[in-house]
N, C-alpha and C positions, 0 to 999 in steps of 0.2 A: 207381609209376613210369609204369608205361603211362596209367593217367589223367590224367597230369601229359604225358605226350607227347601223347594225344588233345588235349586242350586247350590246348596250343600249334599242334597241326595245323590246330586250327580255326579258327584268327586269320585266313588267308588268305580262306578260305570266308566267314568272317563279312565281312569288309573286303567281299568281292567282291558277298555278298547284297544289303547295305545301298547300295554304288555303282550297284548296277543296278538295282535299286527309287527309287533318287533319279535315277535317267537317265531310267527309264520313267516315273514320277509328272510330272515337268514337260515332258513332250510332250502335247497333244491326246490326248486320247480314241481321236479315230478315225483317229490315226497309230498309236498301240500297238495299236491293236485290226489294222489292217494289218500290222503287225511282226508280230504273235502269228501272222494264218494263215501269212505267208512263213516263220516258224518250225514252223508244221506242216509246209510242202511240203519243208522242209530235212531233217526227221525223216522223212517220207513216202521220200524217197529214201534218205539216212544208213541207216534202222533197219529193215533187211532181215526183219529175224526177224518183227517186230511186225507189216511189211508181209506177210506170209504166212498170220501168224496171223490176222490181220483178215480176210484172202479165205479162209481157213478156216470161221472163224466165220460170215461170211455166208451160208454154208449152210444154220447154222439159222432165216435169215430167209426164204428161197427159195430150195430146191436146184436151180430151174431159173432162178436170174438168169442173166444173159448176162456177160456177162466185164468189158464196158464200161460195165454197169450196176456189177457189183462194184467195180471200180475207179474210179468215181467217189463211190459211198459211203466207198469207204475211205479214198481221201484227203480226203472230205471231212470225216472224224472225226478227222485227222490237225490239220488246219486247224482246222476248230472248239474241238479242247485249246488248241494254240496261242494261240487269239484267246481263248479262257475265261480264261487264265494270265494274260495281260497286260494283259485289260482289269481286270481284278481287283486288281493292280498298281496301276495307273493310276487307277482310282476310289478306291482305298486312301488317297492321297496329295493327292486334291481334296476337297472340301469335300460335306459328303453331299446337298446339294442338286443334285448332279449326277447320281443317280440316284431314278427316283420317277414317276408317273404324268405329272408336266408338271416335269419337271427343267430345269436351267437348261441355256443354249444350249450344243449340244459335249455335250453330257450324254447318258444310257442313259435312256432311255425304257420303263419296264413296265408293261404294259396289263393290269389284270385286279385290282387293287390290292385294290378296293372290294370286289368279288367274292371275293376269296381272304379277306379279312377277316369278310365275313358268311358263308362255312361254318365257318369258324373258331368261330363267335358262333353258328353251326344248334348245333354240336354241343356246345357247353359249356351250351346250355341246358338240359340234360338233367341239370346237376349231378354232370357228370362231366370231366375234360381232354380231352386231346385230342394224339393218335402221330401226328403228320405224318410218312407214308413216303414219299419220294423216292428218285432215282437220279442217277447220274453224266448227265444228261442236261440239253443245254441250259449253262446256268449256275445250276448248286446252290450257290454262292458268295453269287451274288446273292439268290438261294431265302434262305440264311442268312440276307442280311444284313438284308433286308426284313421276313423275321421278328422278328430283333431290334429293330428300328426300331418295327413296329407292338405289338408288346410287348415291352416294355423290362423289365420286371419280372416277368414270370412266362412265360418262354419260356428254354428251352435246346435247342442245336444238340448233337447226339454229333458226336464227331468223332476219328480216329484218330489218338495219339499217335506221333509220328516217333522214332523210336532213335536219327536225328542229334542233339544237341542246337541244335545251330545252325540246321540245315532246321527245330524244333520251334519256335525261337523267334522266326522269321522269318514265318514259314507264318500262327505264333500273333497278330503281330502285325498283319499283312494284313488278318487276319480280324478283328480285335477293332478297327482302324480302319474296315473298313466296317460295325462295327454286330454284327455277331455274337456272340453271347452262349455261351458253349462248355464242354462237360462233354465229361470224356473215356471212351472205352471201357474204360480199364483202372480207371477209376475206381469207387466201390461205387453199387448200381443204388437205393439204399435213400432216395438225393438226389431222385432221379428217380421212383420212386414219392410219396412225399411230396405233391412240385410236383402229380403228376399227382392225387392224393386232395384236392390244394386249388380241382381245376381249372385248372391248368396246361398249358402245350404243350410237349411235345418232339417235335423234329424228329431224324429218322432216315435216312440212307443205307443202303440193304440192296440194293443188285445184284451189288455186287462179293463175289468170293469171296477171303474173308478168313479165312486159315490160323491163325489163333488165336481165332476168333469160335465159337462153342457153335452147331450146328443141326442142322437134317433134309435130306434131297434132298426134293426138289418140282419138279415141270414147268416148266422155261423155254424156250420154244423149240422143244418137243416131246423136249425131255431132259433128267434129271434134272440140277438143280446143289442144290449146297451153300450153303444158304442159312440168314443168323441168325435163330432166333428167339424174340429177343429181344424184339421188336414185338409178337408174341401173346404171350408170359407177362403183359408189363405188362398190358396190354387184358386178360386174363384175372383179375387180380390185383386192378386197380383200377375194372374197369369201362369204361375208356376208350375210343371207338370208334377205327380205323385210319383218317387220310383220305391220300386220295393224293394227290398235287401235283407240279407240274413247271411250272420257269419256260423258256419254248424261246424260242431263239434266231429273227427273223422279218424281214424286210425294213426296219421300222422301228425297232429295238429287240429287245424281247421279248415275250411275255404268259403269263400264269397258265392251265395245264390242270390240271382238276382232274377225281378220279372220284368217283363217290360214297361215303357211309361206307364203312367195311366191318367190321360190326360180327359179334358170338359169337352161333351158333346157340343159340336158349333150349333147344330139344329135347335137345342135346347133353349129357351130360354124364359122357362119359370125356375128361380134362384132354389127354391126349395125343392125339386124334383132334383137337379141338376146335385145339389147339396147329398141328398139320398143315393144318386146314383153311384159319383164318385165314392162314398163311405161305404156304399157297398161293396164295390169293384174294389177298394182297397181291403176290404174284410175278407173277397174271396181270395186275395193275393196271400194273406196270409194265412188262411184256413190251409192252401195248397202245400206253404211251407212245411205246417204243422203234418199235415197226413205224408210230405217226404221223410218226415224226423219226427214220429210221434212222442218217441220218448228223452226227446230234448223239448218241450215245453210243459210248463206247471200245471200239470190234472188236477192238480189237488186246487187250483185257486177255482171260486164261486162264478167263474163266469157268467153264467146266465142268471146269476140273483138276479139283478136291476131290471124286474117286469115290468110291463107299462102301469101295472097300479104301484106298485112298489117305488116307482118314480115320482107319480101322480103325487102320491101321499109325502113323499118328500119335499114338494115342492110347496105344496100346503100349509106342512110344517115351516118351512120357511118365509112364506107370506105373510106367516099371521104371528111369526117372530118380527120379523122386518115392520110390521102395524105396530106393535105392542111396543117397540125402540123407537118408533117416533112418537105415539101417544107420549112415554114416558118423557121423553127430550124434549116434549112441547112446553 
């Protein structure tokens, strides 16, 4: 009964996704991309909480910012979701030649195209795939879709699945309109090894702290967060070197920053140090990102919740669910 009520509830939601994706798709480019930041500064004001936690967190970027320096990074994180959301939208619904290194007029412009494709091509020459790490930074939408574009056949994006089903299916189709080719995280990793032993690419999001993801604490910021790692078992598993990548947001458009490999110490070989060290070296890749472009990634998300007891206690809880479902089943 109740999923027969869910699923009527959802009709409004769905109706209302699809009208406002067909409203956004037939405006200009760089009228939704305007909509989007006036939708950050709506939320900048509206989302008090977020707003606090954001000037929170910029602590760990400079304890001695000034006030008016925080507050303009913040909203300008606020604005740049905003404007990521809609342009996203709106590219979704136009023809893919409106994004691309000389895309058509009104179109998204990404500078670095050529460049992101031959590290791509450094590293596979080794006869190994290839972990593309990135972050919430910039537009990792477009990071997706571009990769899918330039490998259409042996590229996958992870990506987390939604418990709406209507946000899952909405989100899902966004995304597979601009190009993106998409595996999910609850899904088995054994896909995703395979691809990678064929020479393969998978692309991965690891900043955000995700309360069902498997990891360690590792330095960000100069404090420990909760981080997947995920990224180092495969590279450790299959060979794979880590690259980093971020597509940022820039006066023109965009363009591609990348850091170097980040591959496994040969000297190493306790699997769990090695595991730590990689996740590290990948966290400071992206830490680097974030202080080039601080106000292109989310202050406002909880980053460092997931402390080591905060975890602990998690895991607890799930132990003694996991007891209690076999008790019951026996």
């Amino acid at each position: 009964m109740s999923t027969l009520a869910d699923q009527l509830l959802s009709w409004p939601l769905r109706v209302f996704a699809i009208f406002f994706a067909a409203m956004i798709g037939r405006l200009p480019i760089r009228i939704a991309q305007g909509l989007g930041r006036l939708l950050g500064r709506i939320g900048w004001v509206l989302r008090a909480t977020d707003r606090r936690v954001a000037y929170q967190n910029l602590q760990h970027l400079d304890p001695s910012l000034a006030e008016r320096t925080r507050k303009r990074i913040a909203r300008g994180c606020f604005e740049q979701m905003g404007e990521t959301v809609l342009e996203a939208i709106s590219l979704s619904l136009k023809s893919r030649d409106h994004l691309g290194s000389s895309p058509l007029r009104g179109g998204v412009t990404v500078r670095g195209i050529d460049e992101f494709r031959a590290a791509i091509e450094q590293c596979r020459a080794m006869g190994k795939g290839v972990i593309l790490i990135s972050g919430h930074i910039g537009s990792w939408e477009l990071g997706a879709a571009l990769l899918g574009r330039i490998h259409p056949h042996d590229s996958v994006f992870f990506a987390r699945r939604y418990q709406n089903p209507v946000h899952q299916r909405w989100v899902g189709g966004i995304r597979s309109r601009l190009g993106s080719r998409l595996v999910y995280q609850d899904e088995s990793l054994l896909r995703s090894i395979r691809l990678l032993q064929r020479g393969g690419i998978i692309s991965l999001l690891t900043d955000l702290d995700i309360h069902k993801m498997v990891g360690i604490h590792v330095p960000f910021f100069g404090q420990l967060a909760h981080t997947t790692t995920v990224p180092a078992r495969l590279s450790l598993r299959t060979g794979a070197p880590l690259l980093p990548f971020f597509v940022i947001r820039d006066r023109s458009g965009y363009h591609f920053e990348m850091e170097p490999p980040i591959r496994q110490l040969e000297e190493e070989a306790d699997e769990s140090l090695m595991i730590e060290q990689l996740t590290g070296r990948m966290s400071a890749a992206i830490e680097r990102a974030i202080r080039r472009n601080p106000s292109q990634w989310p202050w406002m998300h909880q980053r460092w919740h997931s402390t080591p007891e905060i975890v602990l206690r998690r895991r607890k809880r799930r132990s003694h669910r996991s007891v209690e479902g076999e008790v019951q089943g026996a």
